[in-house]
N, C-alpha and C positions, 0 to 999 in steps of 0.2 A: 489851275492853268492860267495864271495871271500873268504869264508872260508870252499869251496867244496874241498877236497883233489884230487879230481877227475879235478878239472877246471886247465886250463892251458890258464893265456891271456898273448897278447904279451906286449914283455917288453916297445914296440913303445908305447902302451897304457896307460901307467903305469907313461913312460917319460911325455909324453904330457900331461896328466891328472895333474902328478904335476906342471908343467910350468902355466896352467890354473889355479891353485887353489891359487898359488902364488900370480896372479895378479886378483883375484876374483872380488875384489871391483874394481877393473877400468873398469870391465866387467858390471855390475848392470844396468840395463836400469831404467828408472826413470817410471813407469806405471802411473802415473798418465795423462802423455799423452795418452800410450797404450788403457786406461781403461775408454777413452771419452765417448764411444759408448758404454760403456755397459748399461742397465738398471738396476733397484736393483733388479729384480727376478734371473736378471744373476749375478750379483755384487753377492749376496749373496752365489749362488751356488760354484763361485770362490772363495770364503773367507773361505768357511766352511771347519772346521777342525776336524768332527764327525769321529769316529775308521770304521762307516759306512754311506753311504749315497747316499740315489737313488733320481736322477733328473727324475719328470716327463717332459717332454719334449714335449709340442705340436708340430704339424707339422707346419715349417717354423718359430720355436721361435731363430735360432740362437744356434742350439747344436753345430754344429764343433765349433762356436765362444768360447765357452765356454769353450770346450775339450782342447781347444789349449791355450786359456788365464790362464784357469787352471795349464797345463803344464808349461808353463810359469813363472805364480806365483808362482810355487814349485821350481821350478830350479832357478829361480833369488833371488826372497824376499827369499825365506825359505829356500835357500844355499843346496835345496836335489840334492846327484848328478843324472843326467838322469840315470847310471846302475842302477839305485836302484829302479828305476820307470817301471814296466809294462804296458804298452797301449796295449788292445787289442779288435779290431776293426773286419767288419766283410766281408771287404773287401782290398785286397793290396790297391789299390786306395786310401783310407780312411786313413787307416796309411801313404803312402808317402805324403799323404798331411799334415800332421801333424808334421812329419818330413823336409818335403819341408820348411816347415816356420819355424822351427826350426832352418835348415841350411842360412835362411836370418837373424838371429840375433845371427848367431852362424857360421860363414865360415870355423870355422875350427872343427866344431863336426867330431867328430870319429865314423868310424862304429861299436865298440865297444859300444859305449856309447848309442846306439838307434836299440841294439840288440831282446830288451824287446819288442819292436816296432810294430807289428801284426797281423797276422790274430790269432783265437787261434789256428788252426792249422800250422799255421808258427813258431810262439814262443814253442809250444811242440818238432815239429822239433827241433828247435834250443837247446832248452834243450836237446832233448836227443840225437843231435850231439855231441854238448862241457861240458854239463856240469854233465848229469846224468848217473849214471854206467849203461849205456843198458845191456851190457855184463853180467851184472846178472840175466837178465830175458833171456839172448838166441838169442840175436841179438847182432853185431857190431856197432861200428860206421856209416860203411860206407854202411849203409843200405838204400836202393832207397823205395821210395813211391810208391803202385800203388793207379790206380785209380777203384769206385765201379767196373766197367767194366772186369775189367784185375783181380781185388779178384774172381769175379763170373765165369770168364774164368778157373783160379786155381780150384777156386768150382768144378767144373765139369769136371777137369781133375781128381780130388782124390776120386769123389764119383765112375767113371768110372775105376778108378784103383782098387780101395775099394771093387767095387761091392754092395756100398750103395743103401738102396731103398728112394729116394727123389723123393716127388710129385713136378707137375709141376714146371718142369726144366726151362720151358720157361720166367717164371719168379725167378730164383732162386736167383738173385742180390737184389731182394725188399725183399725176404723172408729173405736173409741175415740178410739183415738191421734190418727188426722187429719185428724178434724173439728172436734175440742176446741177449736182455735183460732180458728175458725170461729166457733162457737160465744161462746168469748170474746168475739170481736169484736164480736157482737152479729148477724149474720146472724139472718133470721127462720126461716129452714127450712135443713134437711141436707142433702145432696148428692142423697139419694131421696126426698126430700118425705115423709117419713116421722116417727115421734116419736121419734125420735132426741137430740133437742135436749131435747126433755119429759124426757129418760131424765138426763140429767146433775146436776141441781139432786137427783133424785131419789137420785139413787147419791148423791153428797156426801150428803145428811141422813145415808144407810144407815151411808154410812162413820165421819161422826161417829159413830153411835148404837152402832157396834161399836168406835169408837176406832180408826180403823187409816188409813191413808194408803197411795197408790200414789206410783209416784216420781214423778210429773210433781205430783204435792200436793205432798212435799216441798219443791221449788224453787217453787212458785209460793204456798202460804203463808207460803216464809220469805222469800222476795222481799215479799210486800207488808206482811209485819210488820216486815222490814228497813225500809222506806219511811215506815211509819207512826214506828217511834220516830226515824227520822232527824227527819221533820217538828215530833214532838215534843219532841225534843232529848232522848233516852235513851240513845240508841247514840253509844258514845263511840269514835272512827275507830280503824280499826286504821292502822298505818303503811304497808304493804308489802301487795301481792296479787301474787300469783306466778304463773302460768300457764303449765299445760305443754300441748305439742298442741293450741293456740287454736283451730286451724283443723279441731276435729272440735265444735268448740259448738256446739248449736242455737241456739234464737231464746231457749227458757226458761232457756236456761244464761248469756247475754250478761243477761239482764233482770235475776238473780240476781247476778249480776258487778259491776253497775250498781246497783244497790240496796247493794252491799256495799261497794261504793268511796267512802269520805265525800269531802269539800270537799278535803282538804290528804291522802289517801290517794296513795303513787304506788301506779303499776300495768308489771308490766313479764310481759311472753309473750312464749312461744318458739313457735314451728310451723312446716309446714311446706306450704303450699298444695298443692303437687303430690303430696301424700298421703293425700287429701281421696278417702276411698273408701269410706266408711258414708255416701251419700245415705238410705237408709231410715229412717235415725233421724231425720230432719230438718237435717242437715246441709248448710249448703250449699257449693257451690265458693267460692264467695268471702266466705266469713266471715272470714277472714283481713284481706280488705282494708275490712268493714265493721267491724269492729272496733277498727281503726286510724283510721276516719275519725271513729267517734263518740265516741270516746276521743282526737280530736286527738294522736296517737301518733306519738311520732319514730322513724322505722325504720332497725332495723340489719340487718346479714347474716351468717350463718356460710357461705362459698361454699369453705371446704376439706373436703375431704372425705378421712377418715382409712381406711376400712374395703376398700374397692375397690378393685380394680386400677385403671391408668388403662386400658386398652381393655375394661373392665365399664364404668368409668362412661362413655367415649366415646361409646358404645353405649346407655346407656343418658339420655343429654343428646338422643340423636333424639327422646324421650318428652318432655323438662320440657313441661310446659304455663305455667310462672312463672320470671323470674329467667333470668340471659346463660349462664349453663353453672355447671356442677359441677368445681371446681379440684382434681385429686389430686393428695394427698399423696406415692404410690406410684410405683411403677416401670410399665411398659405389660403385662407379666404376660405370658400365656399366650392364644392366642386362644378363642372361644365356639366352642363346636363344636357343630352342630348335626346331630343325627341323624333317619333316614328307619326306622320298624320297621313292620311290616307290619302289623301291630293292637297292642293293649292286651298280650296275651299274651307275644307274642314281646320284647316291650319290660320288663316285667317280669320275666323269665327275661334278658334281658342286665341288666339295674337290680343284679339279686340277682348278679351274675358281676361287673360293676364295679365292687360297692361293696364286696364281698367283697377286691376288686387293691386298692383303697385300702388299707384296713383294714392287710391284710397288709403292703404297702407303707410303713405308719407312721399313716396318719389314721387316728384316734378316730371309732370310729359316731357318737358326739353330735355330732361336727363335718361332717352328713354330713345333707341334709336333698333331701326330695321334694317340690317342691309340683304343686298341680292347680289346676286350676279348679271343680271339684264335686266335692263331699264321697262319694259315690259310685264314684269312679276310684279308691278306694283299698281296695275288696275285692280285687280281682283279687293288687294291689301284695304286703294283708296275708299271704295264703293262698299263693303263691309263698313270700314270704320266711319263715313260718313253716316251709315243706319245706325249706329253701333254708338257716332254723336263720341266718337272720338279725335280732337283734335289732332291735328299732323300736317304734315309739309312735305312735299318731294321736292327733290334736289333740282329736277332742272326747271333753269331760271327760262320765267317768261320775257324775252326781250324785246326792242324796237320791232325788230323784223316780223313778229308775231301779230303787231296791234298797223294795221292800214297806213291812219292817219300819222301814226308817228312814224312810222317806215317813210312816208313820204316828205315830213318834215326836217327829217334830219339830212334828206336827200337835199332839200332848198337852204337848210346853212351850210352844208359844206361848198355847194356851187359858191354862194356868198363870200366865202373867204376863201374859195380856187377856183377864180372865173377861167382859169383853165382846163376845170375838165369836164371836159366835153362828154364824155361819156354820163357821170354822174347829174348831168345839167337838161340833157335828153330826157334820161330817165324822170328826173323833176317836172320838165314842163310836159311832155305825153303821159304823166300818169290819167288812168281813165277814170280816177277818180275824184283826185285833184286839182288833176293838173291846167293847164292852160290851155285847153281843149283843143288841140293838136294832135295830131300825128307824129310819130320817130322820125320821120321825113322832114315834118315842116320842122319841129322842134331842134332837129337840126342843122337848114339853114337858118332858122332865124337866131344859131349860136353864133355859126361860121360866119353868117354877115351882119350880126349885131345887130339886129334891128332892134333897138330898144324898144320905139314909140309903136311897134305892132301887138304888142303883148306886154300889158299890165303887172302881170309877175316876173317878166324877164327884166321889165326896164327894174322894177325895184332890187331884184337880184341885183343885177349888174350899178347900181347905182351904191351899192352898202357899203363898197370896201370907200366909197369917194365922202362919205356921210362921216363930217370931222366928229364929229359930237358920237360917235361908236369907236371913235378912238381915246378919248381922254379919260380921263378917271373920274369914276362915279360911274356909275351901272343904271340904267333906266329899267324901269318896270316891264313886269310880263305880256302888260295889257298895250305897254307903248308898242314894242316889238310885233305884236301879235297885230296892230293896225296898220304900220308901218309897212308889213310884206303885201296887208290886203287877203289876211287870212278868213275873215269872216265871209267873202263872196268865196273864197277858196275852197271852203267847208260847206258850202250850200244853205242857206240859210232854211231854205223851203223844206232837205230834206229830212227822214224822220230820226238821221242819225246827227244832226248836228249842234245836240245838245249833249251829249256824251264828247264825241270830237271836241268840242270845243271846251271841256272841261278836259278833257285828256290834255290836247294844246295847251291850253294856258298854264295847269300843274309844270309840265314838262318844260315851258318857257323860266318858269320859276325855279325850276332845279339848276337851270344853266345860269340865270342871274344870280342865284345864289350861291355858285361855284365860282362865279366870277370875283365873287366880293371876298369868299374865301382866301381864293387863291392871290387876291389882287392885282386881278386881270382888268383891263379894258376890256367893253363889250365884244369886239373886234379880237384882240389877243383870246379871252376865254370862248368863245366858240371856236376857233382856232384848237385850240389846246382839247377842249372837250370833245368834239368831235375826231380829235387824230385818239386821243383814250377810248373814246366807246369806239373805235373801229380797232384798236388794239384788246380790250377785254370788256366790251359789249356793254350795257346800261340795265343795271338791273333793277326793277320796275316796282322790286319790294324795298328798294334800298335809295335813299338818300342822298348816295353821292352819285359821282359819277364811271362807277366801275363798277366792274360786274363782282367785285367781293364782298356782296352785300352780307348784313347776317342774318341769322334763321331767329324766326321771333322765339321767345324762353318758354312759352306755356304747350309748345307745340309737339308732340313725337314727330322723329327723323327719317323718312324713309327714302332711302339711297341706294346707287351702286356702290359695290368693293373700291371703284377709283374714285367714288366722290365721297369716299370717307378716309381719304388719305389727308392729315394734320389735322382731326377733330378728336374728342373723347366724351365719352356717356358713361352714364353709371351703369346702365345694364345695355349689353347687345342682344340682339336677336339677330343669328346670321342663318338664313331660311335656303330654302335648295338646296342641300349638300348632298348630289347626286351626281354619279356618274354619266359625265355628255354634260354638267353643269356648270359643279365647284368640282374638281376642274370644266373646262370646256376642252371639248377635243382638239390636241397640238399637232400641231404638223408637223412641229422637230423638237428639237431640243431645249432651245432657249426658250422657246413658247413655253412650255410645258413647267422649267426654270420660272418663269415670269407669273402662270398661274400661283404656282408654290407662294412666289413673294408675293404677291397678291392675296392669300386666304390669309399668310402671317402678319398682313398691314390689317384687314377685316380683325382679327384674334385682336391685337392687342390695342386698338381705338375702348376696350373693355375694361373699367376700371374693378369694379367691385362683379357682377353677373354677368356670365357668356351661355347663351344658348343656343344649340345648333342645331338645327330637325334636318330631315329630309322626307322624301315622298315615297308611299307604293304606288301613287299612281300617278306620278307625274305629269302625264300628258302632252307633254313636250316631244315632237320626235327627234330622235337622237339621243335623248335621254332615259336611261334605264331607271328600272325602279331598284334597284340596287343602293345602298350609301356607300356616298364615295371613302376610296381609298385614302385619303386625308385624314377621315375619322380616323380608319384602323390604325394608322400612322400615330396617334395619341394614344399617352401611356393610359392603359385602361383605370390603374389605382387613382386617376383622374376625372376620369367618367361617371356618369349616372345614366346609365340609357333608361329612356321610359318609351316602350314599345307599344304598336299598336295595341290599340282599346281592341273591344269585342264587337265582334261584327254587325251585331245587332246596334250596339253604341254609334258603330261609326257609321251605318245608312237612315241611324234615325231619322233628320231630317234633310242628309244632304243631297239629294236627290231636287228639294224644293229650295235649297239655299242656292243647289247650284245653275239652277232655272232663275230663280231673281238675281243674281249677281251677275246673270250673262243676259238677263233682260237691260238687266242697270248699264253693262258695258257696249250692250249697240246703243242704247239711246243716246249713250252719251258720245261714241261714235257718229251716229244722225246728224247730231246735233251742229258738233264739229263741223261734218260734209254741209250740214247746210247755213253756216257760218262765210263756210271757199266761197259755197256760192252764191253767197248773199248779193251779188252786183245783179240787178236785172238786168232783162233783154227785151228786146221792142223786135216787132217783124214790121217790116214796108213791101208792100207790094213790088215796087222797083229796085230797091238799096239791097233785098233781103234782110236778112235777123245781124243786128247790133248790138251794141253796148246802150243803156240806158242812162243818162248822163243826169238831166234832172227834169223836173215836174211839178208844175206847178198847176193853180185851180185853170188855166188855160193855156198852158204852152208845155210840149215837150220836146227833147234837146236827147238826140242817140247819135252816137259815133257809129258808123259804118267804116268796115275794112272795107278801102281804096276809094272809098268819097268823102271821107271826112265826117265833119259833125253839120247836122239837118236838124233844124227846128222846126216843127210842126203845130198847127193849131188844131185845139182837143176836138171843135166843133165840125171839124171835116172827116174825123173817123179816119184819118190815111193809117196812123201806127196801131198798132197792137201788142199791149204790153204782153209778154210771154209770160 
């Protein structure tokens, strides 16, 4: 887009980019090595040079291979430079990988040059940081992301300001989301006849007036400023739009595509319809093929499949819902064996005994994964296999929001770098346990009238974006940063947690200097940047960078849901519940029902070499029969092994005492959790009543009372009483 009057790239870019083109041909890799492996269904999809064209892509055919041989071929053979090219993926992961290999045949690429690079929410970003006139819609530049959470927070501070009448509040972050459209449309009332619609014009001002954008803003401001300088003639086409997993786009992500695509842009996706398993997001089944129509798109197919035995995928072609069958590559393997355990318990205590004979046997824990259908079937799993002194990992990531301290610090850089909102800035200074010992009252006049020199934390906030030396380049230390805000009186020094906090902080401080340097950001630009990413896909706390695509360590077994095992592969699955009210879960219509289907077929074939499928007699679960599900019976049997319940004596051995200590194990660890929430003490005052307890030392203590604020007290007079 070098012919945006608005764009501004650096001259460094500009430098190097010519040095590169100069010696372009000494550059050209010879592909004929590169492009050994490929087959001709892939060969072809790499060659094709159609204005559009959508890859169907089976599961396990080798699509990143293609994605990136593609890029490849574009940028070597066909001389397109990568700014001209859009990749957008639907994962960070997804894209650094793409870029990853990019940078091995490429050591000196520019981050300029692989801007175009990710998720579509990240490249909207990027647009409308550098290159789109935000500022004619009513935002800045320097505008922070929030997330659904923090928009429905806003929600319900403006309808309480407003005095709006909005039905169920308690879900008003989902009603957001799926009436908006609605709303767009131009309908005159909401789903409840209610001010729901009055509530959205409203929020947008608020959002302007703090700066800050939720992610359905992102694509849909830079979709209509995309539109507006196309009509203008400002937006100069990029060449290439790349598209991974088409078939998981909503409506805003196709409109955003289509605004991005000029006159003489090609467009080329890969996906794979029968993968189609986040409807909640608005996704639909057959986006895949509206995609293809409105984009008049020539379609191809990837129908080999490299990861699966052939009696996994056999087995698993009873499921496609798209496309004549699944071709493998492989030999017929071993067959599915499917087991009968008598509940949860006793199936867990064999889990931990067979994956232990793996192990031993030669397989790697990492190559060794669980899935379920509810995030919940995996206490029982955990607590076993911690006795059992088998390593494992579950899928959901522990992030910011989890851990106090950092929930509260990443509150105090974003104020930092959007002294506009007001909302996020409150929250920083009233926390009661960081924060600047205030009230949401005082906290927010001392926003609205700036009182700098009243509050020690706020003068520093408001002072960071003026702090020239967090603009320039070179990055300063964790431990600068961490004095600079006045974190160590912020953390309590007195009390018994501020030696953990304070080691949490400073790691945490160091992830973001270290991103900065990465990225070759200024201290100022990369909190900027970092913080709009983790409010986009959260920080994961196992992981090193700054997004939440962290990886799972290698030594470890996998246990997941069916949707958090969509793009991964193990050598052996173990897919556990296959019971009726389970795998399925009871649909309410049609599509649901369609979407379980694709759903067991994405679990099946994550399976490379071993697939094993149990279900329960006694499941425990209500709603759930002790019957196996109809899915089984759906698989050809000369596929099967069933191994049916043991003998009854076998199977009460000792479950009766395993199932007594494994639900001992799961309140304690329960307990523990509840007494984690409520770790903040309380003090009683004979006149203030029962407060918050703020801090304590060998003579003085500091409690916050609702409607008097914060009261220090001396220990020698006996007035508080720690609760």
């Amino acid at each position: 887009m070098q012919g945006a009057p608005w764009l501004q790239v650096s001259e460094r870019f500009y430098t190097c980019l010519h040095k590169k083109r100069k010696n372009w041909e000494s550059m050209r890799i010879d592909f004929k090595e590169e492009w050994k492996h490929l087959n001709p269904y892939q060969m072809e999809a790499v060659l094709d040079d159609s204005s559009s064209c959508v890859v169907n892509a089976n599961v396990g055919s080798g699509k990143t291979t293609v994605l990136i041989a593609k890029i490849l071929y574009l940028h070597y053979e066909k001389s397109v430079p990568l700014e001209n090219v859009v990749v957008l993926t639907f994962t960070n992961k997804a894209a650094d990988e793409i870029v990853s290999r990019l940078r091995k045949k490429e050591p000196g690429l520019l981050r300029e040059q692989v801007q175009g690079f990710g998720t579509f929410h990240s490249v909207a970003l990027y647009l409308l940081k550098n290159q789109l006139p935000v500022e004619r819609v009513g935002w800045n530049r320097e505008f922070t992301v929030i997330s659904p959470d923090e928009e429905a927070d806003l929600a319900a501070a403006v309808i309480a300001a407003q005095k709006l009448k909005v039905k169920y509040k308690n879900r008003l972050k989902k009603r957001l989301e799926q009436e908006y459209q609605g709303y767009l449309q131009g309908k005159e009332c909401s789903r409840y006849k209610d001010d729901l619609f009055l509530l959205y014009p409203l929020l947008e001002a608020e959002k302007k007036r703090q700066n800050k954008m939720s992610f359905s803003d992102l694509l849909r401001v830079s979709t209509k400023l995309l539109q507006a300088g196309r009509t203008e003639k400002q937006i100069s086409e990029k060449h290439w739009i790349i598209v991974d997993e088409v078939q998981d786009s909503d409506a805003l992500q196709i409109e955003f595509l289509e605004a991005l695509k000029g006159k003489n842009t090609r467009l080329f996706a890969v996906g794979d319809p029968n993968q189609v398993i986040y409807s909640w997001r608005g996704t639909g089944e057959n986006m895949f093929y509206l995609l293809k129509h409105r984009f008049q798109a020539k379609e191809l197919s990837l129908p080999v499949n490299y990861r699966s035995s052939a009696s996994i995928l056999e087995a698993a072609n009873r499921f496609l819902q798209s496309g004549t069958g699944i071709q493998s590559s492989r030999k017929t393997g071993g067959k599915i064996i499917v087991k009968n355990h008598y509940d949860p318990f006793q199936e867990a205590e064999y889990l931990a005994g067979r994956i232990r004979a793996l192990h031993d046997s030669g397989s790697a824990y990492g190559e060794i994964a669980v899935f379920y259908r509810l995030q919940k079937q995996s206490e029982i799993l955990e607590k076993v296999f911690d006795r059992q002194q088998i390593p494992y990992e579950v899928s959901v990531r522990k992030t910011i929001r989890d851990i106090p301290v950092l929930d509260w610090l990443i509150k105090v850089l974003r104020f930092s770098v959007n002294a506009a909102d007001e909302q996020i800035g409150i929250e920083a200074l009233s926390d009661p346990q960081y924060g600047a010992k205030c009230t949401r009252a005082k906290a927010k006049k001392i926003i609205q009238e700036q009182k700098r020199e009243s509050v020690l934390l706020y003068r520093r906030i408001a002072e960071f974006q003026e702090q020239e030396e967090w603009k320039k380049e070179g990055v300063p230390g964790a431990s600068e940063i961490f004095a600079y805000f006045g974190l160590r009186d912020a953390l309590h020094p007195t009390s018994s947690t501020y030696c953990e906090d304070e080691k949490l902080v400073l790691k945490f401080l160091e992830r973001i200097c270290r991103y900065c340097i990465e990225k070759e950001y200024s201290l100022m630009e990369g909190i900027r940047e970092f913080v709009n990413q983790s409010a986009l896909y959260g920080v994961n706390l196992l992981s090193g960078d700054g997004d939440a695509d962290g990886i799972f360590s290698r030594n470890t077994v996998k246990l997941m849901t069916l949707h958090a095992s969509k793009g991964l592969e193990f050598e052996t699955v173990f897919l556990i519940g296959m019971n009726q009210g389970l795998i399925p879960l009871h649909s309410q219509s049609f599509e649901q029902e369609e979407e379980e289907r694709r759903l067991f077929f994405v679990g099946m074939t994550r399976a490379k070499d071993e697939l094993e499928l149990s279900y329960y007699t006694n499941p425990g679960e209500p709603r759930v029969t002790g019957e196996c599900s109809r899915y089984l019976r759906m698989l050809p049997p000369h596929l099967l092994e069933w191994e049916e319940l043991r003998s009854a004596g076998e199977k009460r051995g000792n479950l009766q005492q395993l199932r007594r200590e494994v639900q001992d194990q799961i309140r304690e660890k329960k307990e523990q959790e509840q007494q984690k929430k409520t770790a903040v003490k309380r003090a009683r005052h004979p006149k203030y009543g029962e407060g918050i307890l703020v801090s304590e030392d060998e003579m003085m203590v500091e409690v916050e009372f609702d409607g008097y604020g914060r009261k220090q007290f001396l220990k020698a007079f006996g007035e508080v009483v720690i609760v």
